[in-house]
DODO-373274 format. One record per atom (N, C-alpha, C): atom name; x, y, z. Coordinates in Angstrom, 3 decimals. Layout:
BEGIN
PT torpa       px       py       pz
PT    CA        X        Y        Z
...
REM end
This chain:
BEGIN
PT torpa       px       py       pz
PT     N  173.287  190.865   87.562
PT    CA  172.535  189.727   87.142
PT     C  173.126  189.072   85.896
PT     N  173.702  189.824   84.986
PT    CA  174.109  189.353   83.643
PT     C  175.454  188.380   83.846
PT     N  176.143  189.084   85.094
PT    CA  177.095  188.294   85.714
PT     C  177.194  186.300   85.791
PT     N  176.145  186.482   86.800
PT    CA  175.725  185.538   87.237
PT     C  175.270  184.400   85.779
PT     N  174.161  184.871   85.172
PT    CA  173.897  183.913   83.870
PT     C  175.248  183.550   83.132
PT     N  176.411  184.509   83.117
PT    CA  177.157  183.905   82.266
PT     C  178.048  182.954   82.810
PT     N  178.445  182.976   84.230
PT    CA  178.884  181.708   85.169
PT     C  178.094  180.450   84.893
PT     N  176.704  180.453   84.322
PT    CA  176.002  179.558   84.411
PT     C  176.162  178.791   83.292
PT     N  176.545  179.740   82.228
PT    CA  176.555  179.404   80.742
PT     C  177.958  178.971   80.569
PT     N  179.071  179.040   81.465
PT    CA  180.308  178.517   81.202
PT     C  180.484  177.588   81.263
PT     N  179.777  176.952   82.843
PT    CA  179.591  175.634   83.815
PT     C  178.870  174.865   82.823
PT     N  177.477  175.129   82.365
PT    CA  177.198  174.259   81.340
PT     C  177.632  174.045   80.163
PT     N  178.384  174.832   79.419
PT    CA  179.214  174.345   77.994
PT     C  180.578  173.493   79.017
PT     N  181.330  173.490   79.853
PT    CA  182.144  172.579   80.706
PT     C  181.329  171.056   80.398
PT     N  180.251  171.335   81.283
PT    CA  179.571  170.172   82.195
PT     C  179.193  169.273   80.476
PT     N  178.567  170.143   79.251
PT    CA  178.757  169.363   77.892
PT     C  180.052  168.585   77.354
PT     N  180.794  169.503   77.247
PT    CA  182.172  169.121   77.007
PT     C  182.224  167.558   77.544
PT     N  182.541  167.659   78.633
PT    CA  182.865  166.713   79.595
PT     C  181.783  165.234   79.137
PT     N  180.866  165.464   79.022
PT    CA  179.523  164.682   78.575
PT     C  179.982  163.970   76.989
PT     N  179.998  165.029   76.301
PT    CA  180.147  164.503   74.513
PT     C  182.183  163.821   74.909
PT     N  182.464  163.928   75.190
PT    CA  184.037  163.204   75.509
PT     C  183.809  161.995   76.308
PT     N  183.306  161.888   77.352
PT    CA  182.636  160.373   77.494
PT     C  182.330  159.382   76.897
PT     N  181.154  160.097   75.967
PT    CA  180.283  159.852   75.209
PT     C  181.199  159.018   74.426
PT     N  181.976  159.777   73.254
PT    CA  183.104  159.296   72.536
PT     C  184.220  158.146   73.250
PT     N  184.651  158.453   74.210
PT    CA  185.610  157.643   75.062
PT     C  184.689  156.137   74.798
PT     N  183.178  156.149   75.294
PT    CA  182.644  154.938   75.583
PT     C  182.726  154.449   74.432
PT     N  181.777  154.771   73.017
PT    CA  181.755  154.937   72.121
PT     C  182.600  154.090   71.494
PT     N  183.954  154.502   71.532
PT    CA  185.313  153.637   70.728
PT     C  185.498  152.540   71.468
PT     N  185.716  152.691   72.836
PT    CA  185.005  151.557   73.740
PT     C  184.873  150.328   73.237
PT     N  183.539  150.420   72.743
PT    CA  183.025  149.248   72.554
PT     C  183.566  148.782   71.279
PT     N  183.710  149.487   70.345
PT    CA  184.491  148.854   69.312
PT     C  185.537  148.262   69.310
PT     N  186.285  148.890   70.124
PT    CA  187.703  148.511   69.874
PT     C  187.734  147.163   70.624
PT     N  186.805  146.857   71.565
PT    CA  186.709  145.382   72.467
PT     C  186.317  144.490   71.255
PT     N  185.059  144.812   70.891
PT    CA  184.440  143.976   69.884
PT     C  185.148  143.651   68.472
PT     N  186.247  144.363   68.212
PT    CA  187.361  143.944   66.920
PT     C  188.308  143.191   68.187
PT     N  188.929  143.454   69.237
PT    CA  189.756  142.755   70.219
PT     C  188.907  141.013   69.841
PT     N  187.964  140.953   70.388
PT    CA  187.622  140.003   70.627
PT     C  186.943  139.048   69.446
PT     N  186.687  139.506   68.848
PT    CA  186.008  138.866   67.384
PT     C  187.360  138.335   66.775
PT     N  189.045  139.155   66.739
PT    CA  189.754  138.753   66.718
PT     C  190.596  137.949   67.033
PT     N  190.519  137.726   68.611
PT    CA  191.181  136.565   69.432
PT     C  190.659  135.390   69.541
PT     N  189.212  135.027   69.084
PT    CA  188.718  133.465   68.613
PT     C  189.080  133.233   67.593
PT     N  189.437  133.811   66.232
PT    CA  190.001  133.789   65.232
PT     C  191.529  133.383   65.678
PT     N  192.002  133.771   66.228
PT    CA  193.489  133.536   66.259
PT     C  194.014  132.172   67.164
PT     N  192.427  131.500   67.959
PT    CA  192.973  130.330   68.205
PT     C  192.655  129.395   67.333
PT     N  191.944  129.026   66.061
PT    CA  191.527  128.610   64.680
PT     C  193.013  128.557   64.520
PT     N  193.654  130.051   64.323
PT    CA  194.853  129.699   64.029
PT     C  196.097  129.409   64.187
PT     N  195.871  128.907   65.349
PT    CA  197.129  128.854   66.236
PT     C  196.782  126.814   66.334
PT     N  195.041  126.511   66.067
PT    CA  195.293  125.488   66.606
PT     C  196.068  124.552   64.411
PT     N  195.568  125.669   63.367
PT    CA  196.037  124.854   62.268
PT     C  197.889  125.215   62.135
PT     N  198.492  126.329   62.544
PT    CA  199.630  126.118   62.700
PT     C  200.115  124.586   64.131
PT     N  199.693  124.455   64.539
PT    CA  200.027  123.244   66.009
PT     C  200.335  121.562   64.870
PT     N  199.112  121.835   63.990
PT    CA  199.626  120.518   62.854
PT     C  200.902  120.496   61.992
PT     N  201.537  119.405   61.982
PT    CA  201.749  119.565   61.148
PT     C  202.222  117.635   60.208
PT     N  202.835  118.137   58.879
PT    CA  202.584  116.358   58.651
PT     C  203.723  116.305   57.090
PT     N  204.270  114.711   57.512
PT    CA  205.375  114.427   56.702
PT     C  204.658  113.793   55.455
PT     N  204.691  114.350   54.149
PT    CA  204.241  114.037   52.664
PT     C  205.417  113.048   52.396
PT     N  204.877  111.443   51.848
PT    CA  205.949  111.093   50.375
PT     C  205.093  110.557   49.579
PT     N  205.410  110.740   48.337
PT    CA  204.468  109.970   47.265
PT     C  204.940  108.950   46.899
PT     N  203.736  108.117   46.816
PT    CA  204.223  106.339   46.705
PT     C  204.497  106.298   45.464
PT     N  203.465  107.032   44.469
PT    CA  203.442  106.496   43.042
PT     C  202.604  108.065   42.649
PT     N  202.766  107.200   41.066
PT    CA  202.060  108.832   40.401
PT     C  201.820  108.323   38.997
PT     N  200.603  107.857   38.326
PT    CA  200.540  107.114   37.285
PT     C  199.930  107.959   35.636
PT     N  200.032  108.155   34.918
PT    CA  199.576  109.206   33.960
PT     C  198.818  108.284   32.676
PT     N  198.008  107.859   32.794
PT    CA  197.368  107.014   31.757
PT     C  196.591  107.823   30.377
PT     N  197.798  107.839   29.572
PT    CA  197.382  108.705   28.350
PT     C  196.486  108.232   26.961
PT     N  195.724  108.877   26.445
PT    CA  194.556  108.290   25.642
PT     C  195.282  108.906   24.391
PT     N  194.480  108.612   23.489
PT    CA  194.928  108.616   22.048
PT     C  194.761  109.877   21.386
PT     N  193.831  110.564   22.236
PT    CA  194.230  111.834   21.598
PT     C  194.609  112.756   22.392
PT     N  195.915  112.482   23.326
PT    CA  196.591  113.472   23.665
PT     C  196.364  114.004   24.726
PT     N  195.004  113.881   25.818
PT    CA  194.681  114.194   26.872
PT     C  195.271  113.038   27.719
PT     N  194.723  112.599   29.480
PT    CA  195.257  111.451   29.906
PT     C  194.482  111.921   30.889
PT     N  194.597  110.779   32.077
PT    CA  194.207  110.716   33.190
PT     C  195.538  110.597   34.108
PT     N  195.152  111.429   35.551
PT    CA  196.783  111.168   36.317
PT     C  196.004  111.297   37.456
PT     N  196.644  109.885   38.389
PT    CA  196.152  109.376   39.480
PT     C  197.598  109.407   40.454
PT     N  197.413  110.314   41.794
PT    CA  198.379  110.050   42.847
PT     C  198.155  109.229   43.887
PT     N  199.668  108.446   44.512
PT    CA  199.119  107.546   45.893
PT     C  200.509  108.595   46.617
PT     N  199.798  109.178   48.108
PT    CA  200.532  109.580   48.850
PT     C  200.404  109.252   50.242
PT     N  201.941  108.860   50.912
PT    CA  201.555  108.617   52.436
PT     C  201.648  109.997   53.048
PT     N  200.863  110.155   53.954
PT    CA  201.001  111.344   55.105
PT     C  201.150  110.966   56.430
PT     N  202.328  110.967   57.346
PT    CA  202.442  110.875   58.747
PT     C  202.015  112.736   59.424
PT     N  201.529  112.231   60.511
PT    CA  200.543  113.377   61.175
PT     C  202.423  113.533   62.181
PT     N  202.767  114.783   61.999
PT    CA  204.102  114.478   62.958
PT     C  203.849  115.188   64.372
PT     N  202.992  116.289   64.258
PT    CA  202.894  117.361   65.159
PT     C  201.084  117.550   65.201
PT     N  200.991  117.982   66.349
PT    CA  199.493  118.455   66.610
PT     C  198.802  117.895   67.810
PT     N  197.948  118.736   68.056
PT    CA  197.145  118.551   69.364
PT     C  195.371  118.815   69.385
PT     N  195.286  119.457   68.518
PT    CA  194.027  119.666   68.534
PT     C  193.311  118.123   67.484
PT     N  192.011  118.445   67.899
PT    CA  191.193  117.381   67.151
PT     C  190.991  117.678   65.831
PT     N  191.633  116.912   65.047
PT    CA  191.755  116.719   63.442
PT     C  190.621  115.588   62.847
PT     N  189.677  116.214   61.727
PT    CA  189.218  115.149   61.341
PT     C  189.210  114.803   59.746
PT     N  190.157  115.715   59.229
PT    CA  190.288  115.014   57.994
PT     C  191.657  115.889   57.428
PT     N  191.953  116.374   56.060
PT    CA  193.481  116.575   55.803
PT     C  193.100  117.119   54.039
PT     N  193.844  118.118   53.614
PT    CA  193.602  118.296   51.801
PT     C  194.588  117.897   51.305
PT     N  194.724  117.733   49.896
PT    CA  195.774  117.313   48.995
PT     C  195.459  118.437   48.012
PT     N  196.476  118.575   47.635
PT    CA  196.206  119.625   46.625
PT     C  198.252  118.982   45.363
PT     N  197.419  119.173   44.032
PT    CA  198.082  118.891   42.650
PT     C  198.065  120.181   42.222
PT     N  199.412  120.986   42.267
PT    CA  199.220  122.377   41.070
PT     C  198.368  123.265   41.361
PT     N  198.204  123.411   42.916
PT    CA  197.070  123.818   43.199
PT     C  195.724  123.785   43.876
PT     N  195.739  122.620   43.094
PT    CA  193.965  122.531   42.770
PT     C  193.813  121.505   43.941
PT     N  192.803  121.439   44.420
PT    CA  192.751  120.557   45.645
PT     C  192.074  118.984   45.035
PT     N  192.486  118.028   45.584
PT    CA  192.672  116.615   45.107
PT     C  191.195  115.867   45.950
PT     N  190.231  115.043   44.905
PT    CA  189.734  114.286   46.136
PT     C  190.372  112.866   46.508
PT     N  190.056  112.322   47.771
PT    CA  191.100  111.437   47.891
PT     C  190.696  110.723   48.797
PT     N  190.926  109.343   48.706
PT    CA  190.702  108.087   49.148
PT     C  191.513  107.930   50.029
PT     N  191.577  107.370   51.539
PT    CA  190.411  107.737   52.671
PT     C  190.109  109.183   53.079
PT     N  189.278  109.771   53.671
PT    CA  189.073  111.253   53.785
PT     C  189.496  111.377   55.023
PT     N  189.230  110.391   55.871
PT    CA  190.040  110.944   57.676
PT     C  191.929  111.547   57.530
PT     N  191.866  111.565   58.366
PT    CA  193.110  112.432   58.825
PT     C  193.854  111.702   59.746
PT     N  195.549  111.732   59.538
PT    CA  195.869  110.441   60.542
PT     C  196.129  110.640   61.735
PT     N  196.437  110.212   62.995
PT    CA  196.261  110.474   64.243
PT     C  198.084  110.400   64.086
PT     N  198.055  111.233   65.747
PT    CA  199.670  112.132   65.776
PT     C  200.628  110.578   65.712
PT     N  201.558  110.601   65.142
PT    CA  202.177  109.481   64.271
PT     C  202.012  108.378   63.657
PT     N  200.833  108.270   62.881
PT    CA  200.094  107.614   62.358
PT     C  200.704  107.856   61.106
PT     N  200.552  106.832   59.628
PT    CA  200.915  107.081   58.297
PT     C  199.988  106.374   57.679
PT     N  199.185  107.282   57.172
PT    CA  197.652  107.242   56.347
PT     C  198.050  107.197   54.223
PT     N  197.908  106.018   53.924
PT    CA  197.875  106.410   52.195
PT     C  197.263  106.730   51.540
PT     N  197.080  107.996   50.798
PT    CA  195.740  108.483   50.250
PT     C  196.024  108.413   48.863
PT     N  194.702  108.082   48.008
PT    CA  194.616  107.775   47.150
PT     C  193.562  109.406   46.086
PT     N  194.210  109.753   45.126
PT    CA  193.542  111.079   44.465
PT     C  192.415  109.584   43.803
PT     N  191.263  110.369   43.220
PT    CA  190.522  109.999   42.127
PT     C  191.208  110.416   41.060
PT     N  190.705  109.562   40.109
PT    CA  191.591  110.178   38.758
PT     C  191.395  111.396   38.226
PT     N  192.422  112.304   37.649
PT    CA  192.471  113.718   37.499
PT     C  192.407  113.377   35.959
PT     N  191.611  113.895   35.337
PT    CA  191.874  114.431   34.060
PT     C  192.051  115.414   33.383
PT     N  193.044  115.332   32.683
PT    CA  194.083  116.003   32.200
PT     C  193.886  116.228   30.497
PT     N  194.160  117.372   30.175
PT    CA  194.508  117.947   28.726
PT     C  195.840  118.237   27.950
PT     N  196.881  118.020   28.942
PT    CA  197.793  118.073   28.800
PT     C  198.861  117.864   29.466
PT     N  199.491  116.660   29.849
PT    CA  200.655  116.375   30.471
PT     C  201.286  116.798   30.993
PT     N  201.725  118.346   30.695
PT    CA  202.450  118.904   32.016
PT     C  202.012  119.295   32.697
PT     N  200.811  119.252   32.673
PT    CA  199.769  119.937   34.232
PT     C  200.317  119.585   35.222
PT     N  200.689  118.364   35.410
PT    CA  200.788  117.800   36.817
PT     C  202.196  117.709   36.990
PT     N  203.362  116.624   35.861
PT    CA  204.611  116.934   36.307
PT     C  205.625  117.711   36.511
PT     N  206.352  117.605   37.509
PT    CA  207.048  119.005   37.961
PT     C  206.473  119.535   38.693
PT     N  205.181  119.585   39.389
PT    CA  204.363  120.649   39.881
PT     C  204.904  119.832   41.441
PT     N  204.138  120.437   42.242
PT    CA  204.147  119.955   43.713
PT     C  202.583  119.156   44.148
PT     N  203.001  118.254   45.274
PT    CA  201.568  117.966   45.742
PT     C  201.983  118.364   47.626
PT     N  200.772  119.223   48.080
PT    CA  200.951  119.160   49.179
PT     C  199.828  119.217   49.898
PT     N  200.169  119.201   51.279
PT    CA  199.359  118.820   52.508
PT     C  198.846  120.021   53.087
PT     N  197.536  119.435   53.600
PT    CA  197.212  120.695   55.131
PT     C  196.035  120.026   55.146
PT     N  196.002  120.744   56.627
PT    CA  194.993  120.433   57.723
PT     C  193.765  120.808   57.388
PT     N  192.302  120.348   57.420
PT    CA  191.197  121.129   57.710
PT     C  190.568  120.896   59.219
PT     N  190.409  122.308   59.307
PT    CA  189.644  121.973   60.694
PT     C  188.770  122.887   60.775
PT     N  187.524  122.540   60.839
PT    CA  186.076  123.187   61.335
PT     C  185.862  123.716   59.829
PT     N  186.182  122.625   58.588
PT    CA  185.582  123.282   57.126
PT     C  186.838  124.340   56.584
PT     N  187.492  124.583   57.605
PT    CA  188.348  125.870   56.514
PT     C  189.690  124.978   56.652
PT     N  190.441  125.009   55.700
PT    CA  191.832  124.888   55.430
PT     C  192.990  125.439   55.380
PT     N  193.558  124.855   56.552
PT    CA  194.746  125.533   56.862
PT     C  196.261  125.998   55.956
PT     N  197.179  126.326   56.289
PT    CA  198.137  126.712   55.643
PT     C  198.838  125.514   54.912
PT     N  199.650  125.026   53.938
PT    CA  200.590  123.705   53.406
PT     C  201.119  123.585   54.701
PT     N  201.176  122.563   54.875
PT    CA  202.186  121.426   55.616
PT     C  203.764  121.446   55.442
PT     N  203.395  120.836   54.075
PT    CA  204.752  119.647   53.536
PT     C  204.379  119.984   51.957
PT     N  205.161  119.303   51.335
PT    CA  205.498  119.583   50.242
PT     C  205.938  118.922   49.255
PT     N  205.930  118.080   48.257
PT    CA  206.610  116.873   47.385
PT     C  206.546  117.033   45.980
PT     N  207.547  117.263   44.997
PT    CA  207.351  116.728   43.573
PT     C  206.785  116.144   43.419
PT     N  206.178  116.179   42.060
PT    CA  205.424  114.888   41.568
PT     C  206.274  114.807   40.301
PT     N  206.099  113.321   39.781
PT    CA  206.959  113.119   38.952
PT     C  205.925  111.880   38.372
PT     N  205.725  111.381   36.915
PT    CA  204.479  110.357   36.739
PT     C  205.350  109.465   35.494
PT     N  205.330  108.577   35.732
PT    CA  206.404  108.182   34.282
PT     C  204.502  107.455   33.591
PT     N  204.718  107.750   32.250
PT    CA  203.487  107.751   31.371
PT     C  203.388  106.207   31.246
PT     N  202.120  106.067   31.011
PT    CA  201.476  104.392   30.634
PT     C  201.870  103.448   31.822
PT     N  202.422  104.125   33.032
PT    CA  202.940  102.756   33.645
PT     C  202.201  103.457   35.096
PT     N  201.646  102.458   35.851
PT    CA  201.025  102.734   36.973
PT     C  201.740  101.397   38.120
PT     N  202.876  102.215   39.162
PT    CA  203.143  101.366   39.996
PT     C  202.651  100.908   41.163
PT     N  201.440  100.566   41.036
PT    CA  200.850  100.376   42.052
PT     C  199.493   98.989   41.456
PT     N  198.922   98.008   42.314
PT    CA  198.020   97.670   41.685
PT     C  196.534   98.211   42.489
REM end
């Protein structure tokens, strides 16, 4: 008889085994789909802000300096849309960084050349801005994509070429 119970007791630590390894198998399962996939809508976001892309030149770059040493510095830049497919509805500028607001806010359609205008930046000190770069990128769906393009800025002081 003692025989018999312990055949019984083998089959069921097996028949567990087999159960808690499932268990686990399913288990990771689902995770590993749910990082798969939470990941691959993410990666067409980014596949559609790499698909843009867009040619920077700066028209002008004006530095209107005050008397005590601070100034204001205003950029005009064209952007041609050269590349892209997805639906674009607007574009960043960014000075040294810092992201620019800028006159018109749309985004230009695929070979289109849009001139955007910064609001005036004020400044504490003059070299903030020259020498630095101004560049481009895409926004799409609120987040902002990688630089574009890329341009010196260069501002010759008191003189604004543009009216």
């Amino acid at each position: 008889m003692f025989n018999s119970k312990k055949g019984v007791s083998e089959v069921i630590t097996a028949v567990l085994m087999i159960v808690l390894v499932v268990a686990a198998i399913s288990i990771l399962g689902v995770v590993i789909i749910g990082l798969v996939r939470d990941n691959s809508e993410n990666l067409g976001a980014e596949t559609n802000c790499l698909s843009n892309s867009f040619a920077l030149s700066i028209e002008g770059a004006a530095w209107n300096q005050s008397a005590s040493g601070g100034g204001v510095a205003t950029v005009k830049a064209k952007v041609k849309r050269t590349s892209g497919d997805s639906n674009l509805t607007t574009i960043a500028l960014f000075a040294n960084g810092e992201k620019l607001t800028i006159s018109p806010t749309n985004a230009p359609n695929l070979g289109e050349v849009i001139t955007y205008t910064s609001t005036p930046i004020s400044l504490t000190n003059r070299d903030i801005i020259p020498g630095k770069n101004l560049e481009v990128s895409a926004v799409m769906g609120g987040k902002t994509c990688p630089i574009s393009d890329t341009e010196a800025i260069t501002i010759n002081a008191s003189v604004i070429p543009w009216n």
